[in-house]
C-alpha atoms as a printed R data frame, in Angstrom:
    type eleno elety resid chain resno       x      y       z
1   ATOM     1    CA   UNK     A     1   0.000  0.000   0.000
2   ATOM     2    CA   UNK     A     2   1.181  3.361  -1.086
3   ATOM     3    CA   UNK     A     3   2.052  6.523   1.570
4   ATOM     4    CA   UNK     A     4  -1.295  7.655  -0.233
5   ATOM     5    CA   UNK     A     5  -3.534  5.043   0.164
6   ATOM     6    CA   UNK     A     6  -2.475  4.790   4.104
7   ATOM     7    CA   UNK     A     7  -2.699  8.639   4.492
8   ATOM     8    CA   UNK     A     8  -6.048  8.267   3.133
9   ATOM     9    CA   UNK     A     9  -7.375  4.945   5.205
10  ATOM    10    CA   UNK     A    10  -6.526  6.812   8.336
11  ATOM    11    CA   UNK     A    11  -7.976  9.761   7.585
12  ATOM    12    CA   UNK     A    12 -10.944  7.795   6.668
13  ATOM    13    CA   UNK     A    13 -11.051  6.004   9.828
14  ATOM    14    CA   UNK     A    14 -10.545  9.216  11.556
15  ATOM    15    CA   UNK     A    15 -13.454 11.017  10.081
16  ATOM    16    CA   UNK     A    16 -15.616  7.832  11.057
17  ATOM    17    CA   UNK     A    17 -14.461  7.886  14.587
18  ATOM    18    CA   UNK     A    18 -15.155 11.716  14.842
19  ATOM    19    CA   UNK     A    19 -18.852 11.327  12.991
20  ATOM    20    CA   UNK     A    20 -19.529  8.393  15.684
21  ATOM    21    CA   UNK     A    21 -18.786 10.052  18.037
22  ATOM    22    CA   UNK     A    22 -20.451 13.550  16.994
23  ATOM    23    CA   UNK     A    23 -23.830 11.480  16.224
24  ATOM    24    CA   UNK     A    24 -23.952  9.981  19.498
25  ATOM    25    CA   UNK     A    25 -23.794 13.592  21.098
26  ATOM    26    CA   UNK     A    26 -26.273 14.399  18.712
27  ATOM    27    CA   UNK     A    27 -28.839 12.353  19.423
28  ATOM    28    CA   UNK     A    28 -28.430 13.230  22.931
29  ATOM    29    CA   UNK     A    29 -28.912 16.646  22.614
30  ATOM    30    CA   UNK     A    30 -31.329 16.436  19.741
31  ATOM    31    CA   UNK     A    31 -29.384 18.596  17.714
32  ATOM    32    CA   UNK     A    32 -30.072 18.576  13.810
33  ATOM    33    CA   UNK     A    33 -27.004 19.297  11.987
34  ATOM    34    CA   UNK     A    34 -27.159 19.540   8.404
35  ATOM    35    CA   UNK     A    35 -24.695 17.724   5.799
36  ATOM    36    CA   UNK     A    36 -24.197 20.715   4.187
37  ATOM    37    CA   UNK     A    37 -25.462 24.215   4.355
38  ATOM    38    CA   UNK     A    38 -27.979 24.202   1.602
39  ATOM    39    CA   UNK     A    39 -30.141 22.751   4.122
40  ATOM    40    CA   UNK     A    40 -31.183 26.036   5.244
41  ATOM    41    CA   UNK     A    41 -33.213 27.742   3.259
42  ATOM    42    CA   UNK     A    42 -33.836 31.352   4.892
43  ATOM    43    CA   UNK     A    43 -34.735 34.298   3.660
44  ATOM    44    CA   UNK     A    44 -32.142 37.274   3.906
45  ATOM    45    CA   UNK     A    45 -28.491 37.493   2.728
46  ATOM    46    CA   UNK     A    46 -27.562 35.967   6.246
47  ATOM    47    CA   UNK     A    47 -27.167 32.671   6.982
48  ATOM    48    CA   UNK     A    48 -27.037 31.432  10.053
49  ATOM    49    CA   UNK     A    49 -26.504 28.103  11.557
50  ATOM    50    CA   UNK     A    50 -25.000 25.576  14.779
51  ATOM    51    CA   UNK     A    51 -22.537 23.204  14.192
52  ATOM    52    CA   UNK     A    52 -22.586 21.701  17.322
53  ATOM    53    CA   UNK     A    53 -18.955 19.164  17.908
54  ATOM    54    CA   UNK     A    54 -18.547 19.115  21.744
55  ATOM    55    CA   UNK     A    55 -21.074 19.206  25.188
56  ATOM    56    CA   UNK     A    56 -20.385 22.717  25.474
57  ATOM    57    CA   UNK     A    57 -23.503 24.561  25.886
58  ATOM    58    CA   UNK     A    58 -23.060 27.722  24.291
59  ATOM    59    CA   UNK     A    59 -21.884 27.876  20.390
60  ATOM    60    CA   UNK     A    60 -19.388 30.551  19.571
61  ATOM    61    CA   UNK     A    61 -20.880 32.906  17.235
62  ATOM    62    CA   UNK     A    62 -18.670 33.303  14.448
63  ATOM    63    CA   UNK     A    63 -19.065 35.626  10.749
64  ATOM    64    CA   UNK     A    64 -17.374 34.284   7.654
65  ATOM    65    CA   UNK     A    65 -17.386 35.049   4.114
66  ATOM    66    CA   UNK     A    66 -20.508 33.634   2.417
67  ATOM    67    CA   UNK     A    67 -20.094 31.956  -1.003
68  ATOM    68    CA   UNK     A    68 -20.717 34.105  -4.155
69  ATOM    69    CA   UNK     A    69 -21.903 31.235  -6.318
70  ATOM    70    CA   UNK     A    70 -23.629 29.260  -4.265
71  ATOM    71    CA   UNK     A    71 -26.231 30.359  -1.256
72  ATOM    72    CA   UNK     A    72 -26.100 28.694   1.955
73  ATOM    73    CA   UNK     A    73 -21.750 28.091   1.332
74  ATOM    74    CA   UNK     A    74 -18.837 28.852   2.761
75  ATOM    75    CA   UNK     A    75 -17.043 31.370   0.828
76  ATOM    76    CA   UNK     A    76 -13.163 31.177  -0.394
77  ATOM    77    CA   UNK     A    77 -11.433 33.100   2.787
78  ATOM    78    CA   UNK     A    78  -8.732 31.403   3.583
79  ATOM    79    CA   UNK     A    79  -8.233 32.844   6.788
80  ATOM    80    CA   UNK     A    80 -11.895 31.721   7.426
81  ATOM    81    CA   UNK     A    81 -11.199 28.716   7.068
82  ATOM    82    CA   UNK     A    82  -8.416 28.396   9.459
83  ATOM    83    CA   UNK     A    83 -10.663 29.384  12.407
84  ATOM    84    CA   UNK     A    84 -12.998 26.975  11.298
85  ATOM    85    CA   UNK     A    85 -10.582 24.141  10.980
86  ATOM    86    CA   UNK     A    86  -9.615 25.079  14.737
87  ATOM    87    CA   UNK     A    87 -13.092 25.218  15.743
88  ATOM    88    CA   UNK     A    88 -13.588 21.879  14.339
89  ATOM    89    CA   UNK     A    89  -9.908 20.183  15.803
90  ATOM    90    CA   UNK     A    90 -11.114 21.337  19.067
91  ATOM    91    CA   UNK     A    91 -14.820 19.903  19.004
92  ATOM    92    CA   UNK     A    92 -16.087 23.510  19.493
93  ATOM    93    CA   UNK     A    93 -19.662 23.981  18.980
94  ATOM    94    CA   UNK     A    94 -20.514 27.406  17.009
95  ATOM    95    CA   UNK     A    95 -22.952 29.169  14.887
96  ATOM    96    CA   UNK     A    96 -22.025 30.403  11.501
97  ATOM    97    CA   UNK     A    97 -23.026 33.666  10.120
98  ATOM    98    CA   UNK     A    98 -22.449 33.823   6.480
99  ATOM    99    CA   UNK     A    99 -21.884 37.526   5.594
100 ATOM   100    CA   UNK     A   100 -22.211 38.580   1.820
101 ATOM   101    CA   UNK     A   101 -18.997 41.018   1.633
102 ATOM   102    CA   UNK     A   102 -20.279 42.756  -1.409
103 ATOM   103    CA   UNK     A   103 -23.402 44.487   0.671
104 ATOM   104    CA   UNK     A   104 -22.161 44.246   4.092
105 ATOM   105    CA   UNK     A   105 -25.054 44.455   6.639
106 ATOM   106    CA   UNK     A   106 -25.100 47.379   9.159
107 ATOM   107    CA   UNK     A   107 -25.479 45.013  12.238
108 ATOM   108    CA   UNK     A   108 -22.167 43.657  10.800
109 ATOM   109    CA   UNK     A   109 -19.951 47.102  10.206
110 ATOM   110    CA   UNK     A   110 -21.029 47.893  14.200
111 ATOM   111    CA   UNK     A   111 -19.525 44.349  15.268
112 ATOM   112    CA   UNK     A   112 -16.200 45.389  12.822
113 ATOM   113    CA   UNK     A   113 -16.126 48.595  11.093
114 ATOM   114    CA   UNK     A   114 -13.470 47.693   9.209
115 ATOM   115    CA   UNK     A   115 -15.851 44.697   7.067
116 ATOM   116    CA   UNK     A   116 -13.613 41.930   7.208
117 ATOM   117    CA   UNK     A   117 -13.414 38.335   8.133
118 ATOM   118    CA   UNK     A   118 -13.605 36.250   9.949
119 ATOM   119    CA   UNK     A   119 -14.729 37.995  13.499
120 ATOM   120    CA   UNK     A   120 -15.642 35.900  16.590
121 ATOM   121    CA   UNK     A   121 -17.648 36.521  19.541
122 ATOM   122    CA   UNK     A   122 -15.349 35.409  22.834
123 ATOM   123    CA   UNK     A   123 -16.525 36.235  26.705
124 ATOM   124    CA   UNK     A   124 -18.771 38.643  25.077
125 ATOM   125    CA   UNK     A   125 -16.790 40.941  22.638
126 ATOM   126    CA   UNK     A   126 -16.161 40.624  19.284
127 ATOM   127    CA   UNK     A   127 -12.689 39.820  18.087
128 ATOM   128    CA   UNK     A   128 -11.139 40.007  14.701
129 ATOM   129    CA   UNK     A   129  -7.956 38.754  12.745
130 ATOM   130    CA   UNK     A   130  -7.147 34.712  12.628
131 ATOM   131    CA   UNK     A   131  -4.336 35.219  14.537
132 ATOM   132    CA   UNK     A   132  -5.722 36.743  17.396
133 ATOM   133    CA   UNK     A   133  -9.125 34.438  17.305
134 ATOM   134    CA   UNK     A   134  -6.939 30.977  16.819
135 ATOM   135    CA   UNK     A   135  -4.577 32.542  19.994
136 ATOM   136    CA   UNK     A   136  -7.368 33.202  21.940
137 ATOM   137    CA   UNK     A   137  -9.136 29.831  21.399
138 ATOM   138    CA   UNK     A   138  -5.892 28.344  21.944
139 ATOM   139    CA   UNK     A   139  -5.650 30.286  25.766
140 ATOM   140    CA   UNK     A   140  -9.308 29.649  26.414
141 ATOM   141    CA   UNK     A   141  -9.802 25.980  25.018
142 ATOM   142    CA   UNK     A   142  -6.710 24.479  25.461
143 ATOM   143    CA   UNK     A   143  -7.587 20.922  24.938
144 ATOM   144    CA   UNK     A   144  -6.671 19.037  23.029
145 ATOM   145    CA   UNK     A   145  -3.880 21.051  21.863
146 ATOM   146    CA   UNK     A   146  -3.138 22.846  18.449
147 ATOM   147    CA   UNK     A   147  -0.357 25.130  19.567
148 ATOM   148    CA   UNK     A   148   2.412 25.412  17.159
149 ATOM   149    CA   UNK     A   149   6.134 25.947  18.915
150 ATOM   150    CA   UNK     A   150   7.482 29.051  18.328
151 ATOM   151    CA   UNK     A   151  10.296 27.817  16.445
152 ATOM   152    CA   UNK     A   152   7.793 26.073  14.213
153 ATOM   153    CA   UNK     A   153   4.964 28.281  14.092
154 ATOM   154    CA   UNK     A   154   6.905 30.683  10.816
155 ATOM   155    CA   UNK     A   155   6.747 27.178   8.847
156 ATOM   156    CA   UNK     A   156   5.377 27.724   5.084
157 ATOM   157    CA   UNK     A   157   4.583 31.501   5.764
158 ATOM   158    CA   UNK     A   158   6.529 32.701   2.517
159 ATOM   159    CA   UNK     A   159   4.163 30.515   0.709
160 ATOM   160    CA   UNK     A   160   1.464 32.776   0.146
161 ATOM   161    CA   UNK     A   161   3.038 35.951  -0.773
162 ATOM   162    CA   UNK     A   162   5.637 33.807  -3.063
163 ATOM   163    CA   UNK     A   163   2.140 32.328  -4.421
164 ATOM   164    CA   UNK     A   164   0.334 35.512  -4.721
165 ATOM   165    CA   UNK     A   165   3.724 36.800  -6.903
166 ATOM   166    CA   UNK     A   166   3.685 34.570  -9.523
167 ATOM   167    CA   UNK     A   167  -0.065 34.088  -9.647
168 ATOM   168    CA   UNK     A   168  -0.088 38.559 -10.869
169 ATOM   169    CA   UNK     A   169   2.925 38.012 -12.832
170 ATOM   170    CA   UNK     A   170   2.392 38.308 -16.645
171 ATOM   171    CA   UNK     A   171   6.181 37.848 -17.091
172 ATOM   172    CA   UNK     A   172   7.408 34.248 -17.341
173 ATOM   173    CA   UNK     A   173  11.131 35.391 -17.142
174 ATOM   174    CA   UNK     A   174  10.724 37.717 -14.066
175 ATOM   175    CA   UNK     A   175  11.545 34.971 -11.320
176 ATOM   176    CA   UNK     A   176   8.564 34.654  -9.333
177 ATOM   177    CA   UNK     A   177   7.342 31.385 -10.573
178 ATOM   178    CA   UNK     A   178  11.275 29.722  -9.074
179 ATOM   179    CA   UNK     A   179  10.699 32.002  -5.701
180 ATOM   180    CA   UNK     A   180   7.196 30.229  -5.200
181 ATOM   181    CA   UNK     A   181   9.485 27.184  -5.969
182 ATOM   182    CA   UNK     A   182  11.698 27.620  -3.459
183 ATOM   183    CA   UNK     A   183   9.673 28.162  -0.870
184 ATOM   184    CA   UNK     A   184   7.879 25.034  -1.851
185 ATOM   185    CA   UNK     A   185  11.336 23.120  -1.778
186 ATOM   186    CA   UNK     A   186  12.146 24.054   1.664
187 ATOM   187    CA   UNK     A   187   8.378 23.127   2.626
188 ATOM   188    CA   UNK     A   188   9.278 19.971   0.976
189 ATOM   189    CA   UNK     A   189  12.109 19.574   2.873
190 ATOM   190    CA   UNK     A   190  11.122 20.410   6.258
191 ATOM   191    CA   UNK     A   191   8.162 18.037   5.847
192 ATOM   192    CA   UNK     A   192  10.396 14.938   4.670
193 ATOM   193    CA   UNK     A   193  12.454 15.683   8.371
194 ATOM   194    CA   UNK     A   194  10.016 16.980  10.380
195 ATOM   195    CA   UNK     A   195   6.624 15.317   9.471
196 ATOM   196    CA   UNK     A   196   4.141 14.320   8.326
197 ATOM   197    CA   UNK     A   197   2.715 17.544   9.835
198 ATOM   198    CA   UNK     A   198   4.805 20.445  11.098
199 ATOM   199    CA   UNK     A   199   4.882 20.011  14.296
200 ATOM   200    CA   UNK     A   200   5.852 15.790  13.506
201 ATOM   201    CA   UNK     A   201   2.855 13.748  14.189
202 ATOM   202    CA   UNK     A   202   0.399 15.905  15.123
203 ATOM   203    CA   UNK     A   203  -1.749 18.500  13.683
204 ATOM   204    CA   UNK     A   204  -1.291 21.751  14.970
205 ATOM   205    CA   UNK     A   205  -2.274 25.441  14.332
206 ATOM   206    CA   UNK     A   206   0.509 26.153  12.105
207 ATOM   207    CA   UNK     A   207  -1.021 23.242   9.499
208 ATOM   208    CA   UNK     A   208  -4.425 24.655   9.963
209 ATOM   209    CA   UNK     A   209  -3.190 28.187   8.739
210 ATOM   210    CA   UNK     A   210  -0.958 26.611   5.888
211 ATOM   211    CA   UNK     A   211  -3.334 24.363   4.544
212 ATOM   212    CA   UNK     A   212  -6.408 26.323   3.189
213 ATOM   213    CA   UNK     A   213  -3.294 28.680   1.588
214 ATOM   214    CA   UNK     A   214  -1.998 25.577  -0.319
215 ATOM   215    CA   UNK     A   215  -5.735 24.861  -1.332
216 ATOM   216    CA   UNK     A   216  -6.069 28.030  -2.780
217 ATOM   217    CA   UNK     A   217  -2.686 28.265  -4.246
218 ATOM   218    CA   UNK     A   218  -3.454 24.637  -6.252
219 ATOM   219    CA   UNK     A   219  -6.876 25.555  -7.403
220 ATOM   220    CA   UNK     A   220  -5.948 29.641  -8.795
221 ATOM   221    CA   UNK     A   221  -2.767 28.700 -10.084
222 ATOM   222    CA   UNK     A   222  -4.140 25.376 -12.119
223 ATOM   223    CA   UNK     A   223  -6.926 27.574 -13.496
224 ATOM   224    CA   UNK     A   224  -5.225 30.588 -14.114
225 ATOM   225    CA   UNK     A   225  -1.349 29.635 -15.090
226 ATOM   226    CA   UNK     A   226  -1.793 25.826 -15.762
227 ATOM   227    CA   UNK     A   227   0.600 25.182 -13.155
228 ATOM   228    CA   UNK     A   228   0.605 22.347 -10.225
229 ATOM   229    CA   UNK     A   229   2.954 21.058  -7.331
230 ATOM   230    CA   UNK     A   230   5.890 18.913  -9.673
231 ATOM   231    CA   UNK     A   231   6.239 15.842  -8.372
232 ATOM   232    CA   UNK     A   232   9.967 16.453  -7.431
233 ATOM   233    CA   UNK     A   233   8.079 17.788  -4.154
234 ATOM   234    CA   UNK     A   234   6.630 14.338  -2.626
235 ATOM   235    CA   UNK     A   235   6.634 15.091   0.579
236 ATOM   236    CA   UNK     A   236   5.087 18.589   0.018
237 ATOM   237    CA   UNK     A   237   2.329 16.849  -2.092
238 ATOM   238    CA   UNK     A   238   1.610 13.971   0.653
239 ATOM   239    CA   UNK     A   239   0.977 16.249   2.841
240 ATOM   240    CA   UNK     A   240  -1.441 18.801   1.153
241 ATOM   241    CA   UNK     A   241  -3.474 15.428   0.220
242 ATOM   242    CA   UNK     A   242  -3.326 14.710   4.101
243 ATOM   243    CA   UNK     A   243  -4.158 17.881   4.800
244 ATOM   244    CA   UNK     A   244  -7.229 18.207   2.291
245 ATOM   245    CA   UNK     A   245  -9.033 14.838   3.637
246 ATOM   246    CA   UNK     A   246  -9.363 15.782   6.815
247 ATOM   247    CA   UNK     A   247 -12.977 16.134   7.982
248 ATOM   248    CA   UNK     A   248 -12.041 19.820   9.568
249 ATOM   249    CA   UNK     A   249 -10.815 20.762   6.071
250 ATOM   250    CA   UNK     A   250 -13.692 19.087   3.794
251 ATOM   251    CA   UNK     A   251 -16.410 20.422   6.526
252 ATOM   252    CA   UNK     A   252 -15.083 23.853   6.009
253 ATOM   253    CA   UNK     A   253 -13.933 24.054   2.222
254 ATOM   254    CA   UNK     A   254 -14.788 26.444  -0.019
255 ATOM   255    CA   UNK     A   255 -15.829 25.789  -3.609
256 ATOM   256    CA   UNK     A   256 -14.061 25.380  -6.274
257 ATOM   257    CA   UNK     A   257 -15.856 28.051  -8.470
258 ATOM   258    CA   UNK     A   258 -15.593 30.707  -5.936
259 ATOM   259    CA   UNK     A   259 -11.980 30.432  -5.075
260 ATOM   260    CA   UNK     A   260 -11.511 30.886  -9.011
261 ATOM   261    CA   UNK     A   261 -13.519 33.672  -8.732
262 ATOM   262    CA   UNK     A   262 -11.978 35.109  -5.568
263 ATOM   263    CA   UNK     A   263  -8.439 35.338  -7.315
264 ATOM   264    CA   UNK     A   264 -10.049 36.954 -10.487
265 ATOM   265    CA   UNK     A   265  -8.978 40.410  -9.463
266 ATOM   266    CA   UNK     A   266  -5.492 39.531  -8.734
267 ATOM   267    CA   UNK     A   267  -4.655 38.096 -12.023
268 ATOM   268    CA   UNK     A   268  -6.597 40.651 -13.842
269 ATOM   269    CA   UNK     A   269  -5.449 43.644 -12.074
């Protein structure tokens, strides 16, 4: 059997384990959770609804971007994703408000003035920026554990801007296609000694922030430069495959169509 194939068993048997165990608490507290959010069919351009993972009695409101192609979807934030994925590692329950960020509700600009995603309601107040909300979940709910070492926590960070680079350039000569390359060498690298996840065998909040980046960096740059991971990067290929069948990541995925859509401006700019 292949690295692949075994990856992908025991992420299979992982997701089981986690759905058993989810249904059970479930049918316990009689909660209805949906397979997906097209379930809910409300009016409004605000979508709102509990994923409920844990016997913790209040869900964390939380506002992401809301799908342009799709109603009732996740939208292609990255960043929303990543608090998500945390919510999800740590068997947080929470309720999703989808937020259309092309006519931002007033109730909305009060909570964050500023518009953006994602923003989280914690002890009462609303906080913004991933970094601070994964932190703060990390202080507040610290089991079981996603925190990254400091040493650790910088791993794949380049990525995105190297990614961003090439994905604007309309030069093929002007060296940002080998910079993304390089970072995604080292990534490589570090994976083959240090893995399979950064922190070595255990998902932490450094893969949870690198992952939906590498998700979005496959899907714009296939569609827009007809470009994928080579497969002198193994490791760094294993691993985004690891990464991408986990239930936290397929739970809170955007689609396809809308990250296409979401990286539109940047190539066309």
């Amino acid at each position: 059997m292949s690295t692949v194939e075994i990856t992908r068993a025991a992420c299979a048997l992982s997701s089981t384990i986690k759905h058993l165990s989810c249904n059970r608490r479930f049918h316990r507290k009689r909660t209805f959770i949906p397979h997906n959010f097209s379930d809910f069919r409300r009016p409004g351009r605000i979508r709102t609804f509990t994923v409920c993972m844990s016997s913790a009695s209040n869900p964390l409101e939380v506002c992401v971007k809301a799908s342009v192609s799709t109603p009732n979807k996740l939208g292609d934030c990255p960043f929303c994703q990543r608090v998500l994925m945390t919510l999800e590692e740590k068997y947080l329950p929470y309720d999703v408000k989808l937020v259309d960020l092309t006519d931002k509700p007033e109730w909305f600009l009060k909570i964050n003035p500023e518009g953006k995603v994602p923003v989280i309601k914690l002890d009462g107040k609303w906080v913004a920026d991933s970094d601070i909300i994964t932190q703060s979940l990390e202080e507040k709910y610290p089991n079981p554990p996603l925190l990254t070492p400091p040493e650790k926590a910088s791993v794949g960070s380049k990525v995105l801007p190297a990614f961003i680079g090439f994905l604007k350039s309309k030069d093929p000569s002007d060296g940002t296609e080998q910079a993304l390359l390089n970072e995604l060498s080292f990534l490589n690298d570090y994976i083959k000694e240090n893995g399979p996840f950064v922190n070595g065998k255990e998902v932490s909040a450094a893969d949870l922030s690198l992952s939906p980046k590498l998700h979005h960096m496959e899907i714009a740059l296939s569609h827009y430069k007809n470009w994928s991971v080579p497969d002198s990067l193994p490791y760094l290929k294993t691993y985004m495959k690891s990464m991408f069948l986990r239930d936290s990541f397929v739970k809170t995925c955007a689609a396809r169509e809308d990250v296409v859509t979401g990286w539109r401006p940047k190539v066309f700019a």
